[in-house]
N, C-alpha and C positions, 0 to 999 in steps of 0.2 A: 454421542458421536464416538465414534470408536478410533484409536491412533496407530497409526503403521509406519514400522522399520522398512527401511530400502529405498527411500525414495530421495532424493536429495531436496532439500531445504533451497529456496529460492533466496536472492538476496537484488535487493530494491535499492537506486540509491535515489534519493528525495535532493530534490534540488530548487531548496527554498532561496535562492540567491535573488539579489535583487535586478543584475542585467542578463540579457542571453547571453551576451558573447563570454563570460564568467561560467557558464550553466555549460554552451556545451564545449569546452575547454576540459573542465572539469570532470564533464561526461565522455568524452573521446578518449583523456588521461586512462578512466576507469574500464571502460569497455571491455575489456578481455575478464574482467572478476564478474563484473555484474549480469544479473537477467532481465533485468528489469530497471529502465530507466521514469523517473515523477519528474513531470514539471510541477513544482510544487505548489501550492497558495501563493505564496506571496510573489513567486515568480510569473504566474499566470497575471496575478491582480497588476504587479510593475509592468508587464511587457504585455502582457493581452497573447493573443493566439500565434503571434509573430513567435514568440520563445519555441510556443508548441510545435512550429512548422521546422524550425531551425534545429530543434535534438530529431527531429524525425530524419531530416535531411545526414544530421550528422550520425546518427545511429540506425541506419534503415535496418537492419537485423537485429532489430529490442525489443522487443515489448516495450511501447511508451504509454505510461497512466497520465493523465491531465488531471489534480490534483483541483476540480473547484468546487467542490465539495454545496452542490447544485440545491439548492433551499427552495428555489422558485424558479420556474419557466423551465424545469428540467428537460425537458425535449429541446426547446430552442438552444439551451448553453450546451448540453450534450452535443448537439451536432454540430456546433461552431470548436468545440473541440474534434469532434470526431473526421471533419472537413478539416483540418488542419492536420492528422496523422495521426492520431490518439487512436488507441486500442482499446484503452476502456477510461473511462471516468469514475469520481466518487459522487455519492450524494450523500448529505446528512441523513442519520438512520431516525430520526426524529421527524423527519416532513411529512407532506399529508400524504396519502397515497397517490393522489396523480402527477405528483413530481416525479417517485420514484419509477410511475410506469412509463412517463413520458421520457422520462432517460434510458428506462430500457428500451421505449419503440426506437428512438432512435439510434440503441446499440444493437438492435437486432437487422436496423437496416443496412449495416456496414458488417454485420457480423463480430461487435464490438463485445465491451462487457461490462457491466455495473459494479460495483462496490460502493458497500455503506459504511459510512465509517457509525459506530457507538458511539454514545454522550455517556454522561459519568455515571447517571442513574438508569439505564438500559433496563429493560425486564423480556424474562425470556416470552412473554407474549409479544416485544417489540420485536425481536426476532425473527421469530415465527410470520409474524406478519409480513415484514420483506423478504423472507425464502419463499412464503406463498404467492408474493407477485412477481415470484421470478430472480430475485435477486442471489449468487450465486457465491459471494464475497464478502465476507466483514472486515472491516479494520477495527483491531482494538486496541487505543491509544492511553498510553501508561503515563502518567502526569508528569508535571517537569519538574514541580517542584519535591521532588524526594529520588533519595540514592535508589538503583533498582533493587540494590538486597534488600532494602527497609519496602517499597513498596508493595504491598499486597493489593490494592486493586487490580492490578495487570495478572498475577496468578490467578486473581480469584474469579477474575472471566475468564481467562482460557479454561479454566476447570469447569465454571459455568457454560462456556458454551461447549467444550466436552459432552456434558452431563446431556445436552439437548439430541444428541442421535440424529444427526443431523445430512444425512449422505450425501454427497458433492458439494459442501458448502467449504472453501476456504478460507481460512483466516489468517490473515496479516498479524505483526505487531510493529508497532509502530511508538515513536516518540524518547527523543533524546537515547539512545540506546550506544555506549560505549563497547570499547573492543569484549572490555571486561564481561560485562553483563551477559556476552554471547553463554559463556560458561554457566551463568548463573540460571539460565533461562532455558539451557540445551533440555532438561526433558521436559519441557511441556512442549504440548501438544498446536503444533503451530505448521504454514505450509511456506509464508515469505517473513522474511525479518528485512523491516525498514529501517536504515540508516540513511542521516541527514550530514548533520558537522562532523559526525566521527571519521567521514570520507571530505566532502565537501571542504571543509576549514581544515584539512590535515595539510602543513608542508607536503606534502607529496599524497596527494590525491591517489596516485596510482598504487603508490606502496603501500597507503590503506586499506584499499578496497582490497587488494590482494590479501590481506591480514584478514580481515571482516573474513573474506572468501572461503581463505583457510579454515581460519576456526569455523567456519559453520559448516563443512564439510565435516568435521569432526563429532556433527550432529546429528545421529540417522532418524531420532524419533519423528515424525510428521505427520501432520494433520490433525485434523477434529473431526474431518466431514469423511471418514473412510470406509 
């Protein structure tokens, strides 16, 4: 995959909160920095599809992701998110394959869109295989437990999935990711950066996201899939 300047870097905010009314509070605060609004895991799992309906309602001009990361039945959870205003969903990049196509039929019948998120041991034949059924999105999530300078896992996929030539395929980053780290991370090869608490849990939700915003605008490298 090849990387290109000019494009502006997306920025997502994940909203693993445990009620709606906190989720889209938080999301409304944000709205003007962000592109992309998560209902996250554990916000899906606490409130079910109701959250999902209520950021839609409060953010009808977002991109909204429903974060439930679809293991099994993925056509039926897909479209119960998708039926609630979801634009695209996640599934585990590790399921069998008729998860992942049954999530895409049913993001194709809304005009929706898949994303897979990576497991820790990922191989680029696992890849491969969800861009061959269609899947058009990765997430690749950086672990909690280490600072992100010290982390190499998260460099060392985005370079791996660089190395894959990969054309229209996006790649997210995702997990615990600080104002700081924007810096630390700005040239690799990436098209959205997901922020959770560093917006979400800020005294001022709004003045965060505005910072996030900033700094990544100060980021032109982008993509993997170009």
């Amino acid at each position: 995959m090849s990387t290109t300047a000019h494009r502006s870097r997306k920025l997502q905010l994940a909203l693993d909160v445990l009620e709606t009314a906190d989720a889209v509070r938080i999301a409304r605060a944000s709205a003007d920095s962000i592109d992309i609004v998560e209902a996250g895991t554990i916000l899906c799992l606490s409130e079910g599809m109701h959250a999902v309906r209520a950021l839609r309602e409060a953010l009808p001009g977002h991109h909204l992701l429903a974060d439930i990361r679809a293991g099994r039945v993925g056509d039926r959870l897909a479209k119960l998110a998708f039926d609630a205003g979801a634009d695209s969903v996640t599934v585990l990049a590790e399921v069998p394959d008729r998860v992942v196509t049954g999530a895409l039929r049913a993001a194709a019948a809304v005009d929706g869109a898949v994303a897979a998120e990576l497991h820790d041991t990922w191989t680029e034949d696992d890849v491969h295989r969800l861009v061959d059924l269609g899947v058009r999105h990765i997430v690749a999530h950086r672990t909690y437990d280490s600072a992100f300078a010290d982390d190499e896992y998260i460099a060392s996929t985005v370079a791996r999935l660089a190395a894959l030539e990969l054309p229209g395929v996006e790649v997210s980053l995702a997990g615990g990711i600080a104002l700081a780290d924007v810096d630390l991370i700005g040239e690799w090869g990436f098209d959205t950066l997901v922020v959770g608490s560093g917006i979400a849990k800020a005294e001022d939700p709004a003045a965060a996201a505005r910072d996030y915003a900033t700094r990544l605008r100060s980021v032109t490298k982008v993509g993997v899939g170009r």
